[in-house]
C-alpha positions, 0 to 999 in steps of 0.5 A, a space after each residue: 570659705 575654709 572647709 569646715 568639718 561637723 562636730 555635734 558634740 559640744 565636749 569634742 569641739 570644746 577639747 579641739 577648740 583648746 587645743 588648737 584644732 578648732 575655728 575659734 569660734 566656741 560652739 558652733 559645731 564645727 572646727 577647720 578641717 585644715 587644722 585635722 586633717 595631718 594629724 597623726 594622733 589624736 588622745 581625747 580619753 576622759 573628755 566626756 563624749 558622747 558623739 566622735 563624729 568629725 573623727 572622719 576628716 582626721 585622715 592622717 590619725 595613726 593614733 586614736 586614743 577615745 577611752 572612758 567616754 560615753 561613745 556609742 558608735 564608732 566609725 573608722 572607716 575614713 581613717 585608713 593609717 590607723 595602726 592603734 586604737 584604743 577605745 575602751 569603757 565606753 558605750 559602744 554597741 557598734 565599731 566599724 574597722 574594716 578599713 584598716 588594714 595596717 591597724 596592729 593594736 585595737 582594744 575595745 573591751 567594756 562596751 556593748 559589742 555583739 559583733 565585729 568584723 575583723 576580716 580585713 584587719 591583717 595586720 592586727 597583733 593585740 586584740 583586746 575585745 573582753 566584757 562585751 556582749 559578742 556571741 561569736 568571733 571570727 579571727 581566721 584571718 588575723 594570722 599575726 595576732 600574738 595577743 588575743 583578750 576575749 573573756 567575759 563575753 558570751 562565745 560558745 565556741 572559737 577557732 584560733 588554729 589559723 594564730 599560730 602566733 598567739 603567746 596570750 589567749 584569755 577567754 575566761 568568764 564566756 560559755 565555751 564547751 570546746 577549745 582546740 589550741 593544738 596548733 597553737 604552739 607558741 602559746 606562754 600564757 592560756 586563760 580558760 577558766 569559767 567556761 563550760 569545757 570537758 577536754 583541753 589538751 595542751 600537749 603541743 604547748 610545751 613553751 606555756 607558763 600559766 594555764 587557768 583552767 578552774 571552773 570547767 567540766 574536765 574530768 583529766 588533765 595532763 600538763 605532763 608535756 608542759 615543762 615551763 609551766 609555772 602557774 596552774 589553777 585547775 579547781 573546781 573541776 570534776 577531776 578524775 585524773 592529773 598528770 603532773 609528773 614532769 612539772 618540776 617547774 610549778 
């Protein structure tokens, strides 16, 4: 007998049955394994799942794309050439990655996520984890990120000092008190607002364009060093002191 993988979800087999992927047999839970196991991408958005189990056997996916299901689960931990991933609006309270290690884009925001294990994930250049639930997040190792979305999330703090690479950073709508971008020099675009921070200073990031920082507690700010700026918002703060004098760009 040909090997056979266990799909459960009867919306998964469907879309796989019609589209060449299955056994030709309607509902019976499973689809040939020989009919996955090459591909390299895999589009299933907006079929309605609610289980992606049998995504285990598609061991040659560089492309997954599950947005706008109801998933709650995820493991990925089989698909080990998965370069992007994209699984946003679903139910996700837990999301296995570890294993990818050539994975460069992962967007997973509007999900239930209180955590994520990033550690191996090296490769990662655009992250997107915003409208979660995640109370901390550990990106020292991620050097190559260039884009990181984290807003809407519950963070308290965050260390990027090791993403020397980070053009876009947004962590509006979160709880943090601090945040330290000083060694973040290639930043073009810094989204803060809706936090709880009493001091930025971005003096070292002279190539930044866009500064969002309303909705804090800074009592100054200077964006005297900030040439390239062309967009501020800073209201609803308990300003004291602003130091625009050398922003002829705004």
């Amino acid at each position: 007998f040909a090997q056979q993988t266990y799909v459960p979800d009867d919306n998964f087999e469907a879309y796989l049955e019609a589209n060449g992927m299955g056994n030709g047999i309607t509902n019976d839970d499973s689809v040939l394994t020989a009919n996955i196991n090459t591909l390299p991408y895999l589009n299933v958005s907006y079929q309605n799942i609610s289980n992606l189990t049998g995504i285990e056997d598609f061991t040659a996916l560089t492309f997954l794309d599950c947005k706008d299901n109801q998933i709650n689960s995820l493991d990925l931990s089989s698909n080990l050439y998965l370069e992007f991933v994209a699984c946003y609006n679903n139910q996700l309270n837990s999301l296995d990655v570890s294993g990818l290690t050539v994975l460069w884009n992962l967007d997973c925001g509007n999900n239930n996520l209180t955590s994520l294990d990033l550690s191996n994930n090296t490769a990662l250049q655009e992250f997107s984890i915003y409208n979660n639930q995640l109370i901390s997040l550990d990106v020292s190792n991620n050097i190559m990120l260039g884009i990181l979305a984290a807003s809407g999330n519950q963070l308290t703090s965050i260390d990027v000092s090791n993403n020397i690479y980070l053009s876009e950073l947004s962590l509006y709508g979160n709880s943090l008190f601090s945040l330290d971008v000083v060694y973040n020099t290639n930043l073009v675009d810094l989204k803060c607002d809706g936090n709880q921070i009493t001091n930025i200073d971005v003096s070292n990031n002279t190539a930044l364009t866009h500064l969002y920082c309303a909705a804090n507690q800074l009592i100054s700010l200077n964006v005297s060093q900030n040439l390239s700026l062309t967009h501020l918002s800073c209201g609803t703060n308990p300003l004291t002191a602003l130091d625009l004098s050398n922003n002829t760009a705004l």
